[in-house]
C-alpha positions, 0 to 999 in steps of 0.5 A: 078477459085476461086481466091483472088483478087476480085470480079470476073466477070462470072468466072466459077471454073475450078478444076477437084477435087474441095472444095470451098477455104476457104477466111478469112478477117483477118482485114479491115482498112480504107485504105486496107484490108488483107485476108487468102486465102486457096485453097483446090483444088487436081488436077487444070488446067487454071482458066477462065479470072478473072478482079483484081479491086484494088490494091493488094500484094500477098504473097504466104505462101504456095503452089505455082501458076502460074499468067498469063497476055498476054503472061506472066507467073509469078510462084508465091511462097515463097519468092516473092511478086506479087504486081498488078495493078486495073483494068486488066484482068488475069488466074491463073493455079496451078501444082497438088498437091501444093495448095496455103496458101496466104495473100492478101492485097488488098488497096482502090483506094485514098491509090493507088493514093497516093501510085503514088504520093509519090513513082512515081518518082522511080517507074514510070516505074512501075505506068507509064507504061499502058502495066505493070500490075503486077510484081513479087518481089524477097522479102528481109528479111526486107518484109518477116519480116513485112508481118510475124509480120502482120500474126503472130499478126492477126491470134493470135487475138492479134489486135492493129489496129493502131500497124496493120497499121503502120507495113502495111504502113512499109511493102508497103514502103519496097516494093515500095523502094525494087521496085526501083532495081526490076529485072527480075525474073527467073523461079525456076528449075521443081524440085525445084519447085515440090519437095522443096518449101516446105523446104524453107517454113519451113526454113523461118518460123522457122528462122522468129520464133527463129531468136532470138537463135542461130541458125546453118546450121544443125539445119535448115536442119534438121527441113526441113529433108534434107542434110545440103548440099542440103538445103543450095543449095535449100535455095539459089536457091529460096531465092538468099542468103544464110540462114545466110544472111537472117537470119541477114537481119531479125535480124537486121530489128527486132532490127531496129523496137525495137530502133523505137518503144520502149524505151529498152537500146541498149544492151536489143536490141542485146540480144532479136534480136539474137546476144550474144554481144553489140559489135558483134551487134553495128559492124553488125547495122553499116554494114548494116545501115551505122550508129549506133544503138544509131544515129539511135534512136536519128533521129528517136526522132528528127524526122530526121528519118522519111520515106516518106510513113507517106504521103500516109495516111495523110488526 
């Protein structure tokens, strides 16, 4: 099968109805690279044994697949993660008629070691354990909103490498820390799986793309073409929370990411990260990072705020 992960070793395709994917490198950094995968297949059964060489973090931005090691099946679609260790062995087996769209972010072995070093201790049981090979990540909104941020400025062709990379080095941090409480992920209903992925993938797009209006139930029910009452039962199902909590959670990261990185008043804050009054928005910051909006941006100056992810890349 043609997959994404890496060069793959005699790996003969298996599509019954088959075109060549389309795979882009969308950027290459020092440390990682980041692809476009686009699969065109129709109809699909099990790849042959495919080898994952590096280490990787899939994002499925459509479509679905199923990852397959040992005895293993991870259905792997909107709203998780599947993060891969190197050197392993796996399948890949897709349903008919649901090809993915992905982002693949594939990191050099020093990147890798260091990632070990800097986030072992909370994740041994990830790094530690040689009969661990991958995991699927239930996503929160903080890693939906980094990996946006990246898609949205590459595909743009608006590139700030240095900007690429720290919102990279953000969004593995939000990983490794999202990590350290992973839990064993149940597989979606059949039907929710065949027939409504796609309604959460454009409620996560279109929330990501206007969280700044104000936004309603119906409105997003609409745009999916469902009732307000199955999409609110979909959208919890896959993305275990309602569209109002991951729609704050995204809010309140763009907010955080403003007070990083630029020089705007609070209140210019609040008004371009959805929220209609300083009081409404110094109430939800405060709920949900336990300090101020004002606090915060004061230790990130001071250098109190700094996260441990700026040791991976240090020379």
């Amino acid at each position: 099968m043609w997959r994404f992960w890496s060069t793959l070793s005699k790996a003969r395709p298996y599509f019954y109805t088959m075109e060549a994917p389309v795979i882009t490198v969308l950027h290459k950094s020092d440390f990682y690279r980041i692809r476009d995968f686009k699969c065109n297949c129709t109809r699909c059964s099990t790849s042959d044994i495919e080898y994952n060489k590096t280490f990787c973090i899939c994002f499925v931005r459509s479509g679905y697949f199923e990852y397959r090691i040992l005895d293993k099946k991870l259905d792997t679609h909107v709203g998780r993660a599947l993060i891969s260790k190197p050197d392993f062995e796996h399948t890949t087996y897709h349903i008919d008629n649901q090809p993915d769209i992905c982002t693949v972010f594939d990191f050099n072995a020093r990147f890798y070691e260091g990632l070990k070093d800097v986030y072992g201790k909370e994740n041994g049981w990830f790094f530690d354990n040689t009969n661990i090979k991958c995991v699927l990540v239930q996503t929160s909104p903080t890693i939906e909103y980094y990996h946006q941020s990246i898609v949205n400025t590459l595909l743009q062709h608006r590139v700030d490498s240095l900007l690429v990379d720290e919102t990279v080095i953000k969004l593995v941090d939000a990983i490794m820390r999202h990590m350290g409480s992973v839990e064993v992920l149940q597989p979606v209903s059949e039907s929710v799986r065949k027939y409504h992925l796609n309604t959460v993938e454009k409620a996560t797009q279109y929330i990501l793309n206007h969280f700044q209006e104000d936004i309603g139930l119906q409105e997003l029910a609409d745009h999916c073409c469902v009732s307000v009452f199955h999409f609110a039962r979909i959208f919890k199902a896959v993305m275990q929370q309602s569209p109002y909590q991951y729609l704050t959670a995204i809010r309140m990261t763009h907010a955080r990411t403003l007070l990083e990185t630029t020089p705007l008043q609070v209140k210019q804050i609040a008004g371009q990260s959805g929220f209609k009054s300083l009081e409404q928005f110094s109430a939800t910051y405060h709920r949900f990072f336990e300090t101020t909006p004002s606090r915060y941006r004061k230790n990130i100056l001071s250098g109190l705020g700094k996260h441990p992810f700026t040791q991976i890349i240090q020379p």
